[in-house]
Residue, then its C-alpha position, 0 to 999 in steps of 0.5 A: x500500500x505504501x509502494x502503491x501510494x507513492x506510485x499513485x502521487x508520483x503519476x500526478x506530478x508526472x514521474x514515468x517510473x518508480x524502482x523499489x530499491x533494497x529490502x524486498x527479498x529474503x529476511x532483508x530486514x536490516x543491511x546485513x542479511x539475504x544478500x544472494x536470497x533473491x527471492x521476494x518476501x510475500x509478508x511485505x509484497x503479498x500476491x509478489x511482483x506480479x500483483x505490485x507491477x501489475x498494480x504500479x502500471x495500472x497507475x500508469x508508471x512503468x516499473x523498475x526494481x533493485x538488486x545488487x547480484x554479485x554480493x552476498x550476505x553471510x547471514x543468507x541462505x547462499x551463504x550457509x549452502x555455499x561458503x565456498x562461493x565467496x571471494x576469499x583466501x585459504x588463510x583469512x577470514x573474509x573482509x566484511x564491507x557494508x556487512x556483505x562480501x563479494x560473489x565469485x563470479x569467475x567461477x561458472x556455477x557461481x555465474x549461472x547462480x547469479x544469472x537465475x536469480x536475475x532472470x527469475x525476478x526480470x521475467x515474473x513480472x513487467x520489469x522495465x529497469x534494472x538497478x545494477x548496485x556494487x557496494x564494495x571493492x574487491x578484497x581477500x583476493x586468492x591470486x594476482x589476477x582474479x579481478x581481470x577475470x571477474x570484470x569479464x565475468x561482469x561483462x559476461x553476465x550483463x552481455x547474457x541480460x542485454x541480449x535476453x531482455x534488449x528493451x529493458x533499461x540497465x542502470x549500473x552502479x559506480x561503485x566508488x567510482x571504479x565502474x563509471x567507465x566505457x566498459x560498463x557504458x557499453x552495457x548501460x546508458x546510464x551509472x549512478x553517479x554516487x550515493x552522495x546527493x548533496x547538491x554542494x558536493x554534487x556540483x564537483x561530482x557531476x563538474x568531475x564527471x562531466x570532463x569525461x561523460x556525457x551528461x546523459x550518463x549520469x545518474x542525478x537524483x533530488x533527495x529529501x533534506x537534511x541530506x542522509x550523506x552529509x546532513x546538509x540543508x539545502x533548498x529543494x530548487x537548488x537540489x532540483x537545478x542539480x539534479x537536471x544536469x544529469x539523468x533526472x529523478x527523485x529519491x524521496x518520499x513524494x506523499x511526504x513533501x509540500x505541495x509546493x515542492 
């Protein structure tokens, strides 16, 4: 109903699209579970995807949704059938980062894990946007030159959904910047800049990015205040006039906001 609700408000004001982001799969009640358990939690989306995309067209928006496929959490499902599957030296516990580690996706069976989980989700419903989110580096690495071919296993996999879902809009992730590069572009028209949307620290992020990319390129987004990075007060035009020099949209609560934003 919340979804529903926010959908509804947004067709008004004449938004095309709303993307559910984190925490609509496995027990994802908290940032350090479920990543790797890509299946939806129906105590939060009774009836699943289909019944909440079908409701979300009816509105008249298109429907796009969130996952980050190469993590998982050690808290997870995955995780308690195959350990094995992380990224990670014989000699040391794993490095946590943002309560997860990385998938090893070099591996084929590993691949073919994540590219099910994927398709799954893409084809239960009418999905018309796909986040792609990398929220940590790559560490504990058991060899030298692991991390050439897990970008080409990257490429494999968004080669593979390109191909099989040609109509459907691929957002990636920058990752800290390490992916807002031609490689990923080749795959998504678009990259989420960075997860600082403060409109002062935005102007040198999107100025930075600019030297290189198109406009276009860049994922830019007005977000509530104060600024959940940073904590910054900044007028809602402001945050507006920024985020229009980039690939616009909104990160809020829309029934929450005045009338007059």
């Amino acid at each position: 109903e919340k979804l529903l609700s926010i959908a509804r408000e947004a067709k008004k004001c004449g938004i095309e699209m709303l993307v559910m982001d984190d925490g609509w799969f496995g027990k994802r009640n908290a940032d350090n579970c479920s990543l790797g358990d890509w299946t939806v939690n129906e105590d939060k989306l009774p009836g699943g995807l289909p019944y909440l995309v079908s409701e979300v067209n009816k509105t008249g928006l298109k429907f796009g949704i969130w996952m980050e496929p190469e993590m998982i959490s050690p808290d997870s499902d995955l995780y308690r059938k195959h350990p094995d599957w992380a990224i990670r030296t014989a000699s040391h516990e794993p490095v946590l980062s943002r309560e997860q580690l990385v998938l090893d996706i070099t591996k084929p069976e590993v691949r073919e894990y994540v590219w099910d989980c994927i398709e799954k989700v893409l084809r239960s419903a009418h999905i018309e946007y796909l986040k792609w989110d990398m929220n940590r580096q790559l560490s504990d690495l058991p060899d030298t030159e692991i991390s050439h071919r897990y970008v080409l296993a990257v490429y494999e996999l968004q080669e593979r959904l390109v191909t099989e879902f040609p109509e459907l809009l691929l957002e990636n992730c920058s990752g800290g910047g390490a992916r807002f590069d031609p490689g990923m572009l080749y795959y998504s028209p678009q990259i989420w800049c960075s997860d600082d949307t403060d409109a002062v620290e935005r102007l040198k992020i999107q100025e930075g990015t600019a030297l290189l990319y198109p406009p276009g390129t860049m994922g830019a987004h007005v977000s509530d205040c104060p600024n959940q990075a940073i904590g910054r007060m900044t007028p809602f035009e402001t945050r507006g006039i920024v985020a229009l020099a980039g690939t616009f949209g909104y990160e809020l609560d829309i029934t929450k906001i005045s009338e007059e934003e």
